[in-house]
N, C-alpha and C positions, 0 to 999 in steps of 0.2 A: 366166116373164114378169118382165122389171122390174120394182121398183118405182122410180117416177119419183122420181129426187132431184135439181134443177137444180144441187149441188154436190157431184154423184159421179158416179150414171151416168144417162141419159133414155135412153129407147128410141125408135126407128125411129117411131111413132106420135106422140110426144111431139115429136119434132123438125117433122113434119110439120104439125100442128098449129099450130106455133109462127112456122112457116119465113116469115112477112111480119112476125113482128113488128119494130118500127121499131131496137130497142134489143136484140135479137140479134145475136150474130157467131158466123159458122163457120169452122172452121180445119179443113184439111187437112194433117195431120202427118207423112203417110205417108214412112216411112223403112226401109230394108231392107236386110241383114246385106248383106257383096258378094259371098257366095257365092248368094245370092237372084235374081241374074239380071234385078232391076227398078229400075226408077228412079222414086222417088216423084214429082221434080217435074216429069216427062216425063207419068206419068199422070195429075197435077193435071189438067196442060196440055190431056189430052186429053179427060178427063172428071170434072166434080165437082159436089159438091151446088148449085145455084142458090146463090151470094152467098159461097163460101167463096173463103178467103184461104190461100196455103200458107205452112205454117208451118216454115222448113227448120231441121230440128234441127241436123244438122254446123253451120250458118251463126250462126245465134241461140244461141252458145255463148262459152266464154270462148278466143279466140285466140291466151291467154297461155300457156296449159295445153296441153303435148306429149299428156296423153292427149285422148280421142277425146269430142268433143261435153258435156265439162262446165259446168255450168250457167254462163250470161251472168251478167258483174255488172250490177247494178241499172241501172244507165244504159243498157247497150247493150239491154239488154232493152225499156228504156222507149221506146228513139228507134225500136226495129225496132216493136214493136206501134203505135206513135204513125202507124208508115209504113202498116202493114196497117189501118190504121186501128181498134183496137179499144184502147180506153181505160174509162175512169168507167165505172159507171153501166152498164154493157154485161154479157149475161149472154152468157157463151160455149160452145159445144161442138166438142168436139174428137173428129175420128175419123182413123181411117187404112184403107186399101186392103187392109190384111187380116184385119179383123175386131176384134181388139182386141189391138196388138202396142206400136205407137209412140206412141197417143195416150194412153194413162195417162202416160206420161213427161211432157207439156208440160201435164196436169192438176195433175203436181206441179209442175213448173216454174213455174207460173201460183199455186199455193199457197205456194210458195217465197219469191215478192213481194207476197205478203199479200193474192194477188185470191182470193178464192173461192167467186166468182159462176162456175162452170166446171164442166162435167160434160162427160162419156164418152159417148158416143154407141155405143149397146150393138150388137155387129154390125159396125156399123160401113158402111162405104159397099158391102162386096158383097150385106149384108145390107137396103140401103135401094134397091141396084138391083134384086134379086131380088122384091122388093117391087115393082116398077114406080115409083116415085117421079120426080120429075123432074131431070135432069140437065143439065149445060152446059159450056159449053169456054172459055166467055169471061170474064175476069178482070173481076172487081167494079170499078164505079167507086168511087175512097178517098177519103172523107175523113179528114183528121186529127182527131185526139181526144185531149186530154191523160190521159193515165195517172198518178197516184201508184201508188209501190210501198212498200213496208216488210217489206224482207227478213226470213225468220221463219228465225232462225239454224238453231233446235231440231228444222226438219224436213231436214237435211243434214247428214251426218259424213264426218270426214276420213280421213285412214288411223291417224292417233294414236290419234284417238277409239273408230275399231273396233278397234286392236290392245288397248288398255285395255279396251275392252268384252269380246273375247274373254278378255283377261287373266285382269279381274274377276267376268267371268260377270254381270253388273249390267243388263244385256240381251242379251233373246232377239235371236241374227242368223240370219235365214231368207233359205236362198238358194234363186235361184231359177232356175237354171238345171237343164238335164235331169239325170236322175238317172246317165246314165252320168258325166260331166263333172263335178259334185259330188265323185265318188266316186273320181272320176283313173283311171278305166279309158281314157277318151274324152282325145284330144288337143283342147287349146283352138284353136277358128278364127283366133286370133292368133298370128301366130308369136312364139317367146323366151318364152312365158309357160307355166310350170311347172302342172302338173296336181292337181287336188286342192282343198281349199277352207279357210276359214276355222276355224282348230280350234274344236271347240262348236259351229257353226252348224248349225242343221236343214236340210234340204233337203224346198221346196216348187216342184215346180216350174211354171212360170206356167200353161204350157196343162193341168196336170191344174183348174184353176178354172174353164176355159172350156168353154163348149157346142162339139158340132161345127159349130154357125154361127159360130163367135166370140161370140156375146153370154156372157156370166157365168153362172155357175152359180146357183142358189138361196142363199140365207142361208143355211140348213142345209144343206145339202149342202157349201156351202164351210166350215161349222164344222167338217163331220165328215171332210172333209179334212187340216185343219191339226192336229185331235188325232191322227186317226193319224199324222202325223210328229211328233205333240208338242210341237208349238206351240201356247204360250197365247194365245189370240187377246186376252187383257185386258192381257196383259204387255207394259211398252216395249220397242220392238221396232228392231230396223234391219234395214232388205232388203236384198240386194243382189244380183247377175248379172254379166253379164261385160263389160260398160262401161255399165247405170245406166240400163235402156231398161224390159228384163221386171221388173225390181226394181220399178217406179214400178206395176206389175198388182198383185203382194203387198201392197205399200200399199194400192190402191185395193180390194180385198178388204176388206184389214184394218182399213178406214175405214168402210166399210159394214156392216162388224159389230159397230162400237160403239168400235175402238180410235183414241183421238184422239194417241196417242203414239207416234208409228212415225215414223221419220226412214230418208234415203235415203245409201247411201254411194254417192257420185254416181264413186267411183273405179271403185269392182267389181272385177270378178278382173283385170280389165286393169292396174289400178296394183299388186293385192297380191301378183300372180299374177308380177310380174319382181322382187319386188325378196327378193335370197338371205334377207334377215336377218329376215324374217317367216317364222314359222313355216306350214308345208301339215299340214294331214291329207288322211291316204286313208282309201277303203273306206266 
């Protein structure tokens, strides 16, 4: 069972309880690989928590950037929540349609511009139907809300930042894709990008943290996960996966177990993964 943190994860219970408050907002982030076969903002449409807002990751990204859904800058960020109406003074949760896949992402996202009034919603929405809870198809009426942000550098790296990281060894990098994929047995679901992973990186991969419902694992139990792949969970840390989605679930693990130092390389295998003059390991 959870424990309730309104700035990491709340459970199915904790939402409910909560769901008339005047200064909540919910977000619907559900987003899904394209070998997935589903469309998040088809399922918003068709069904979602009472008063949620969809939060379209491709969309709310930065449009300058050839890779795939890297973080918005501050601005565009601010005018799109401004639109979905969630700003100040507003606590948020964020889930997605499969339990716990896409909405750690826009928890960090949302950490990224210095809000962290934001938590996870554990399960997540098949876990809050399964439950009976109440459902709807009709899009919130919006009001506007002014947002400040103040982007927090130190939770995002680049590809300099982790090639020097692996360099140096100066942080631990946990990746988080499956363990065939890590290891360069497995082809990447993108094509042109070479197999294998960051030299030194540990490999955690996301769903060993999660229950068969999608909600998270225990405290302990996710401790005793990350030592046996030999991750310090006290050590600064960068995630990362294969374009910057399951990376943001390691994080939010490794935020619940006390580490305040964990930044996201929001490139993933997708930028390291084409370019020749970065070194792969295998195996």
């Amino acid at each position: 069972m959870a424990i309730d943190d309104p700035k990491t994860l709340v459970s199915t219970a904790w939402l409910a309880a909560h769901l008339d408050d005047p200064d909540l907002r919910i977000l619907d982030a559900s987003y899904y690989l394209p070998d997935a076969g589903r469309d998040g903002r088809a399922e918003y449409a068709a069904a979602h928590i009472p008063g949620a807002r969809y939060f379209d990751i491709n969309e709310i990204a930065d449009a300058r950037s050839a890779l795939p859904h890297m973080a918005a800058p501050p601005e565009k960020f601010m005018s799109r929540m401004r639109a979905l109406g969630v700003g100040d003074g507003h606590q948020v949760v964020v889930y997605d349609g499969a339990g716990l896949f896409s909405a750690a992402r826009v928890w960090w996202n949302f950490r990224l511009m210095g809000k962290t009034d934001i938590a996870v919603l554990d399960g997540g929405f098949p876990k809050w139907k399964a439950e009976g809870h109440p459902v709807e198809d009709m899009e919130p009426i919006i009001r506007d809300r002014h947002m400040t942000v103040q982007r927090q550098a130190h939770l995002v790296k680049d590809v300099t930042q982790v090639a020097a990281a692996a360099k140096l060894g100066d942080w631990q990098i946990v990746d988080a894709r499956a363990a065939a994929r890590f290891r360069g047995d497995a082809p990447e679901p993108r094509a042109g990008l070479r197999a294998g992973h960051i030299p030194g990186s540990k490999n955690v991969h996301y769903a060993s943290l999660l229950n068969a419902d999608g909600t998270m694992k225990s405290l302990d139990e996710m401790r005793a996960i990350f030592a046996a792949a030999e991750v310090d969970v006290n050590r600064r840390t960068i995630t990362t996966c294969g374009s910057g989605v399951t990376a943001a679930i390691v994080m939010l693990a490794l935020t619940r177990l006390g580490n305040a130092d964990v930044a996201l390389y929001d490139g993933s295998w997708t930028e390291w993964g084409q370019f020749e003059q970065l070194q792969v390991a295998k195996g």
